[in-house]
N, C-alpha and C positions, 0 to 999 in steps of 0.2 A: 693413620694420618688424622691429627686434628681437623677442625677449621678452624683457617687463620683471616687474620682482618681484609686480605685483600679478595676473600669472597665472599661474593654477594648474596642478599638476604632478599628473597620474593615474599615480599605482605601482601596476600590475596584476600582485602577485607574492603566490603565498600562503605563502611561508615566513616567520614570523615574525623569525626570524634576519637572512634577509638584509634583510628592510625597514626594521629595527632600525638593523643596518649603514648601509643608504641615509640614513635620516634624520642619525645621526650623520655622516655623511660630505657631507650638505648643511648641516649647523651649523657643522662646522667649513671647509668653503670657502664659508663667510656669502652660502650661500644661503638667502633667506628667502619665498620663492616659498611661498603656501598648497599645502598636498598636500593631497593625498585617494588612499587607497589602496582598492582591488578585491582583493576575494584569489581571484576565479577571473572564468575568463571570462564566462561569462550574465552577470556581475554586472559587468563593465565595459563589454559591450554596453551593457547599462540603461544604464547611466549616462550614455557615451558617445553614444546615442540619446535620452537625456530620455526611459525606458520605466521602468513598475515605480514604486520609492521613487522617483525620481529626473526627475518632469515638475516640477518646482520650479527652473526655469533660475536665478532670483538665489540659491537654496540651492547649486545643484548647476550652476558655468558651465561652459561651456562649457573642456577642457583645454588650455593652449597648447599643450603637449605630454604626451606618453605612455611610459613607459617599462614596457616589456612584456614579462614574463617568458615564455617558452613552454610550459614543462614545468606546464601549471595543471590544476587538477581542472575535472571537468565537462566545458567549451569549451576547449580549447589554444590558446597562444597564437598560432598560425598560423591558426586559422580567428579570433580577433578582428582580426587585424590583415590576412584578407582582406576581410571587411564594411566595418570602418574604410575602408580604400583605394580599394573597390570604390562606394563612396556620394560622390554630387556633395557633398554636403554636409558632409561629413567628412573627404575624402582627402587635405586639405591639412595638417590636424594633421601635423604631427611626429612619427613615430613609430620611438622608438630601443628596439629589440631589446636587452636586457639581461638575458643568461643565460649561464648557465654551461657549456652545449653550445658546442662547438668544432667542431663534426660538419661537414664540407663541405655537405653535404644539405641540413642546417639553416641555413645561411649561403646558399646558393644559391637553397632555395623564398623564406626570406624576402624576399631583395632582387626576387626574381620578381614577390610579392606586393603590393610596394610600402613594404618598411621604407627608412624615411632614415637609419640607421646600426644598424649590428650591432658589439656591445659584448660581449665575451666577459668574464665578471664572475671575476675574478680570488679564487680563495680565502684569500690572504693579505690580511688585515688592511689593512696598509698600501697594498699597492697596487691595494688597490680604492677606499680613500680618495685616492688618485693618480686611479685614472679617473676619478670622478666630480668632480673640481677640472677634470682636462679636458675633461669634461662639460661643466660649466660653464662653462667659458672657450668653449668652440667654439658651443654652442645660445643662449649669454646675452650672451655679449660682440662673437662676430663673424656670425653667420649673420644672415642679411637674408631675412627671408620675406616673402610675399605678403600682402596682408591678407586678411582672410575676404572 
């Protein structure tokens, strides 16, 4: 099973900036997948768990995928994307690390963890609208997941 446009995409980054980026960077490589953004971690557990605002499953489905910043207030992004991994019922989501740490450490615990891609988010303009077309081309057009 792909992902297809009618599922949703959690961006759990609190920088305004760069989600701003993300979104224009999925308008223009036409992607039109619903998002929903978390801007720190408790707040994308809830979410991700149906806990808090977020027991309203037709309001809030389930993400096909996750794009996860680490550097978040509150919960870091390494401890959401250990629970995520760690729960039968979630671990299969998708979940691509998207931050601007290049740090060995930080490439190393995540993939431990259980991320399915680690995305070093490029500060230039352009070639972060670059990644995320190959974002898209590799999560939407060729990867073949499991069904839930």
């Amino acid at each position: 099973m792909r992902l297809n446009s009618s599922q949703l995409i959690l961006i759990v980054e609190d920088s305004d900036e760069d989600y701003e980026a993300t979104i224009r960077a999925f308008s223009k490589s036409s992607l039109r997948n619903p998002v929903f953004r978390c801007a720190d971690g408790n707040d994308a557990l809830d979410y991700v768990f149906s806990r808090g605002n977020y027991t309203d499953k037709e309001k809030f489905p389930r993400p096909g995928i996750i794009l996860l910043d680490l550097n978040l207030p509150v919960t870091n992004g390494r401890e959401v994307l250990k629970h995520i991994k760690k729960d039968p019922a979630t671990k299969k989501i998708p979940v691509i690390v998207l931050t601007t740490s290049d740090d060995k450490v930080d490439i190393m615990q995540c993939y431990d963890e259980g991320a399915n891609s680690y995305i070093h988010k490029p500060v230039d303009l352009i070639r972060f609208m670059e990644a995320i077309e190959r974002l898209r081309e590799y999560w939407f057009e060729i990867v073949i997941l499991p069904k839930e």
